[in-house]
N, C-alpha and C positions, 0 to 999 in steps of 0.2 A: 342664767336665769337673771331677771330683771325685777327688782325687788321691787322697785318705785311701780311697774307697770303691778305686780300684785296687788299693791296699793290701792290704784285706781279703781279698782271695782269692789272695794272696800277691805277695812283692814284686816287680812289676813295672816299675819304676822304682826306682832308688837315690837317693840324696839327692842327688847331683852330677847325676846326669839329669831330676828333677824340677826343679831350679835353670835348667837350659839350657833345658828343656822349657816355663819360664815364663817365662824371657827370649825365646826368639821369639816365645809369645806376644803379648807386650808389642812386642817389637818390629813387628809386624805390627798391632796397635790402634791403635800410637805413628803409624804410616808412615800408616793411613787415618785416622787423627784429623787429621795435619798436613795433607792433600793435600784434605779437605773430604769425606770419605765421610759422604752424606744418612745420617742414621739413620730406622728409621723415627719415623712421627709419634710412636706408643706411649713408644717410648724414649724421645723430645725432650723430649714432656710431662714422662717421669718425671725427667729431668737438669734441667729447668728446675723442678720440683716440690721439688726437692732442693737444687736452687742458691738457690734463692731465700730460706732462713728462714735461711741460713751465709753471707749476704756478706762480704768480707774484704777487710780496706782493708789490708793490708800487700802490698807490690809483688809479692814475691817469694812469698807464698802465693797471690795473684790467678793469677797466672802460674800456680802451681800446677796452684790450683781450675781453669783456663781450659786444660790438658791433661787435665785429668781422673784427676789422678794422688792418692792419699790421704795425707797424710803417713807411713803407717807406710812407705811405699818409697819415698818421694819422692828420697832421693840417689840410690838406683840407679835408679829411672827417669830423672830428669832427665840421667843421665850418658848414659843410651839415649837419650833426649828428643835431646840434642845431635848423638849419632850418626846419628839418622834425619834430621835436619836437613843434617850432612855429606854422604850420600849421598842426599837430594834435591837438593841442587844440581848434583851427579855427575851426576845425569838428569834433572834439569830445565834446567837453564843450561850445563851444559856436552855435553849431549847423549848422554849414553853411554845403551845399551841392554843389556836383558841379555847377550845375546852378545858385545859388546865388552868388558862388567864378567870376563865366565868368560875369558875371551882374554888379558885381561890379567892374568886371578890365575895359570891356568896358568905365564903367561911368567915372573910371579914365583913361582911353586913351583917350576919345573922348572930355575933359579938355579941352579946345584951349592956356586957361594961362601957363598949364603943358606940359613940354618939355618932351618928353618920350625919357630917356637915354638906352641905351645900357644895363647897369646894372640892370635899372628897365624895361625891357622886358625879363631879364634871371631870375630874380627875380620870375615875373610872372608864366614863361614856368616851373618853378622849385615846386612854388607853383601848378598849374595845373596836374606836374608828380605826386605827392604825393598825391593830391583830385582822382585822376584817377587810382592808383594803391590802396588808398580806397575802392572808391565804388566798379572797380571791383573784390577786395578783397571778399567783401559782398555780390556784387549780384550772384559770385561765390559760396555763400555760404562755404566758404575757414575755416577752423578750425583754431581760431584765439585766442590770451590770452587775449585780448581786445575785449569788445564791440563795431561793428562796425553797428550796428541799427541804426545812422545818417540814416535818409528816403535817398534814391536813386536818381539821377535825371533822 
């Protein structure tokens, strides 16, 4: 999707919603990069075609290259890179499913003591993309390097 051409025919998106709108994005690339979503062959080729004339001996850009992140966003990915890693262990080790995820954000919204910030509703929404791009990883039956057997909701 081409945001600039949205643009052109008036603005359809604002700067803060094009921001959120690229962060789930990411976060949903971020959550099937980690859990092993096959790409096609075509793809493969062209990331292996691309990887291979830029090898990179520094730890911390391998790492990098090995999410498929570019440097120009590499702090704000990697701070999402972490969070999709948080909430795969949520639902891979500790078992939770989507419905127990919405269950329990309810129980903490509906808090009266608890002020629900701005950052803890993007929080949430972030948490939500990555349980959703999960299951339907799995109920897609999707060719994955991970175990996505967490039950469905």
């Amino acid at each position: 999707m081409q945001l600039r051409n949205m643009q052109q025919n008036g603005e359809l998106l604002d700067h803060s919603e094009q921001d959120i709108l690229l962060s789930w994005i990411i976060m949903v690339m971020l959550t099937a990069r980690e859990v092993g979503v096959a790409l096609s062959n075509s793809k493969q080729q062209a990331q292996q075609q691309q990887a291979a004339p830029n090898s990179i001996s520094d730890s911390s850009q391998s790492s990098e290259a090995s999410a498929g992140i570019t440097q120009q966003y590499s702090a704000q990915v990697l701070g999402l890179l972490q969070f999709v890693k948080q909430a795969l262990k949520l639902y891979l080790e500790e078992g939770y499913n989507l419905r127990q995820l919405q269950s329990l954000q309810a129980t903490v919204s509906s808090d009266p003591g608890q002020g629900r910030s701005q950052f803890a509703q993007l929080m949430q929404l972030y948490t939500l993309m990555v349980f959703i791009t999960l299951e339907v990883a799995a109920s897609s039956r999707l060719p994955t390097q991970r175990n996505l057997d967490n039950p469905t909701s």
